[in-house]
N, C-alpha and C positions, 0 to 999 in steps of 0.2 A: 238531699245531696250527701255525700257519700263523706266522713270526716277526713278522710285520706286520700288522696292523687299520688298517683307516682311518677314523678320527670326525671330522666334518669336512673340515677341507682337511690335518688335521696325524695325521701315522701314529704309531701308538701301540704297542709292540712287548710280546712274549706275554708273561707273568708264566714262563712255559717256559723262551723265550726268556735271558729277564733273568736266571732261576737258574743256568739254565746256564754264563753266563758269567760271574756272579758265582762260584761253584765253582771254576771254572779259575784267577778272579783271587785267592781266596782261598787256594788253592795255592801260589800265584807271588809272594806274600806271605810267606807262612809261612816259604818257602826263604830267606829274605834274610836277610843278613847283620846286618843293623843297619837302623834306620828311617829313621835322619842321613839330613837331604837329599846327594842325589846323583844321578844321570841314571838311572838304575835304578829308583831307588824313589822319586823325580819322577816318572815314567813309566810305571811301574805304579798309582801313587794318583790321578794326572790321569786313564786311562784307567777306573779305578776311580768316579771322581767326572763321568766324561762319560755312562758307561753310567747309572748311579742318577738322572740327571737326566731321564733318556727318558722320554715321557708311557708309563705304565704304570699298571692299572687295580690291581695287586698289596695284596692285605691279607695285611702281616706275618704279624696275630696270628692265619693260618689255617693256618702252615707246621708241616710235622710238624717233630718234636725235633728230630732231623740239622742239617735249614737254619736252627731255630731257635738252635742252637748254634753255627754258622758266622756268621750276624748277631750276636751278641754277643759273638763272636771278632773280628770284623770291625770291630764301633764302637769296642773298645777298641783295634786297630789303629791306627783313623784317629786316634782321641784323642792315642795318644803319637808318631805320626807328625807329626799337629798341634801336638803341643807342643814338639817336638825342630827341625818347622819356624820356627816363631815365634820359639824361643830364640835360633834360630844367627841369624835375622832380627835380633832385638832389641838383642843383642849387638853384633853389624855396625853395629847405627845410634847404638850407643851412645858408640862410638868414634871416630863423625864430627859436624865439627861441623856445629849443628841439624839435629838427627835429625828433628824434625815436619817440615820442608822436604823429607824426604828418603822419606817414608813408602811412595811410589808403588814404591821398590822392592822391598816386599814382590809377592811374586807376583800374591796373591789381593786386594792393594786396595782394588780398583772394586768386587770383590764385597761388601766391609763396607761401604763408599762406599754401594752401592745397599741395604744392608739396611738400614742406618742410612735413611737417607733412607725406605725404608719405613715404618721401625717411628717415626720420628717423623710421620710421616703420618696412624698409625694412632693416637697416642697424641694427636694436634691433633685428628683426626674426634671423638675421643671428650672433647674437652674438656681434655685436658692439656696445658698449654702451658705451657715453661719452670719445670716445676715447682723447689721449693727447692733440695730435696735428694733423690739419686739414690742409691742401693745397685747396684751389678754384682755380681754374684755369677758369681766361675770366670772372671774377667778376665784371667790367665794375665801368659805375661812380654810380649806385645803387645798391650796393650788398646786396640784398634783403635776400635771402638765406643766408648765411654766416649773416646777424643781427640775422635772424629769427631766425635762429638752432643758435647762440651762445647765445640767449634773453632767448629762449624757450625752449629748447632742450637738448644744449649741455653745460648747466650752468658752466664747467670748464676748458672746450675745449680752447687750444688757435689757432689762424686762420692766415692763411697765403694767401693774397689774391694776386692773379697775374692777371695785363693784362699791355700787349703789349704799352697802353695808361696813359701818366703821367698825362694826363689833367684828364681823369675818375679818375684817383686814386689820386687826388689833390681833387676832390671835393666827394668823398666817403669819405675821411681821416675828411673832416670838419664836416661828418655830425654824424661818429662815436668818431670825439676828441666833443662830446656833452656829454658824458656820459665816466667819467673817469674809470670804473671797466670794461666798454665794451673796450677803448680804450688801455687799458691794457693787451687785450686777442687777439687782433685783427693789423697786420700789412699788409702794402701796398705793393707791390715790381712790379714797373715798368720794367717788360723783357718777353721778349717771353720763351715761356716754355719749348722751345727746346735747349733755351742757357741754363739752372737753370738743375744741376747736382747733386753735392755730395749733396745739400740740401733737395733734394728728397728722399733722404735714411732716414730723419729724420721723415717723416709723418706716421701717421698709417692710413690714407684714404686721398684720394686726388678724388676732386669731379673736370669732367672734363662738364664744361657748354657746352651747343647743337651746339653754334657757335663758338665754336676755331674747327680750321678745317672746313672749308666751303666745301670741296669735300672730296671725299675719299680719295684720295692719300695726301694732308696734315693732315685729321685725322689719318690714319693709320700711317702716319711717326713721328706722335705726341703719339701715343698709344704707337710704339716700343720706342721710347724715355723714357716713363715714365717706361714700360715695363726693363729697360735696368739700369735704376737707381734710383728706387722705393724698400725698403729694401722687401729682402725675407716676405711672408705670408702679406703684405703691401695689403691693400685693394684699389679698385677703381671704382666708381661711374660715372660711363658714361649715359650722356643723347642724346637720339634716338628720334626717330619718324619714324609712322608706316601707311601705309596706306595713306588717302587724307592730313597727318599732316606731310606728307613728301613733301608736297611744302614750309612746313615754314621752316623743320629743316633739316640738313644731316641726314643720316641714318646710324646708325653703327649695324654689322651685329655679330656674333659670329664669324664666322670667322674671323673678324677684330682683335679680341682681342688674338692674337695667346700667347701662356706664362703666360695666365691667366685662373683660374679655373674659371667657369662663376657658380655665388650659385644664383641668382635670376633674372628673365626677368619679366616686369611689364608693360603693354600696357595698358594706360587709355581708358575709352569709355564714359570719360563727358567731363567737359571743359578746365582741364588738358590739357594741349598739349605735354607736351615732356612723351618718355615712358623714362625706367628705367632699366639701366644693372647693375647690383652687379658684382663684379669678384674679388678674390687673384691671386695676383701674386705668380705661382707657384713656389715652391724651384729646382733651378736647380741640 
């Protein structure tokens, strides 16, 4: 099969192709020392993350076992790569002063810059604007999103950030206690999102990040959760991945989302990586 298709004016490389080299990177991965940012393994996950962005026609959930075990070796990869990036990020800005001034020198930015801006796009098309109150769920030690949409966006929103991790949200807390009127709108809450109940009913969207739920069955058992004590008409924002951008992320599928009206599907085709589910939870 031939590495290149052309649909359009834009070329579209083989599902062949892309396994291929996903394999050799997944390799080249594995050898490494450690995931701590460094020119090595900078360098391997950039190249990692330029290939999976290539327009590719690829369905995951059609790969024999072998590759299907290599993609879920791979997204927990990126996960702790991503979170060992963010830390030494976080860290670094937390120790100069105004750290929100300083945000651009996270690597990857403009891409939360541009996703934010998406997904508040998506959430105005469909009638949400500035809602009250906000839930993150898997907000990590740089909660990029939640600054950005509460900076930019959602100027009187207040934010309720969850992850699993007190050390992230020890060092996210210092870099939003920089700025007191953000620090005001915005708290931390160390717990997994399947313990966190009646306080669920309190949000009018709760955005669920790409990696809480690293396979299907604990996304889906995190979706009925939220699904189960998320007030009526309660909105929720789940992020996907579609095609070759389902090595970095889990995929959530409509079907996943059972008890929710799905109002918008969003699949990027630049350097965006995660796509974008909208859904109400329907009134029983």
């Amino acid at each position: 099969m031939a590495a290149l298709q052309f649909h359009g004016m834009e070329a579209e490389i083989s599902a062949a192709f892309l396994v291929d080299r996903i394999i050799d990177l997944h390799q080249s991965i594995l050898k490494l020392e450690t995931l701590r940012p460094c020119k090595k393994v900078n360098n391997l996950f950039t190249n990692l993350v330029n290939l999976c962005i290539l327009p590719c026609s690829i369905d995951v959930s059609t790969l024999p076992p072998n590759l299907q075990a290599i993609r879920e070796s791979l997204i927990i990869l990126c996960g702790q790569a991503e979170g060992l990036l963010e830390l030494e990020f976080s860290t670094l800005l937390s120790k100069i002063p105004k750290p929100l001034n300083n945000l651009t020198l996270f690597p990857y930015y403009q891409n939360y810059v541009k996703l934010a801006n998406l997904e508040n796009k998506i959430l105005n098309d469909n009638g949400i604007v500035n809602p009250k109150k906000v839930a993150f769920v898997g907000s990590g030690p740089l909660p990029l999103t939640s600054i950005i949409m509460a900076m930019q966006h959602m100027k009187g929103t207040y934010f309720d950030n969850y992850d699993v991790d007190s050390v992230a949200n020890d060092v996210a807390r210092k870099i939003v206690g920089s700025d007191a009127e953000l620090e005001g709108r915005m708290k931390f809450c160390s717990s997994d999102i399947v313990e966190v109940k009646e306080e669920l009913g309190g949000y009018d969207c709760v955005f669920l990040a790409a990696l809480v739920g690293m396979n299907k069955e604990e996304k889906v058992k995190i979706v009925r959760h939220l699904r189960k004590y998320m007030k009526e008409g309660g909105i929720l924002l789940v992020r996907s991945a579609q095609g070759g951008r389902a090595f970095l992320y889990p995929v959530v599928k409509v079907g996943d989302l059972v008890g929710f009206e799905i109002l918008s599907i969003f699949h990027p085709t630049d350097d965006v990586v995660n796509s974008v589910i909208l859904a109400r939870k329907q009134t029983s």
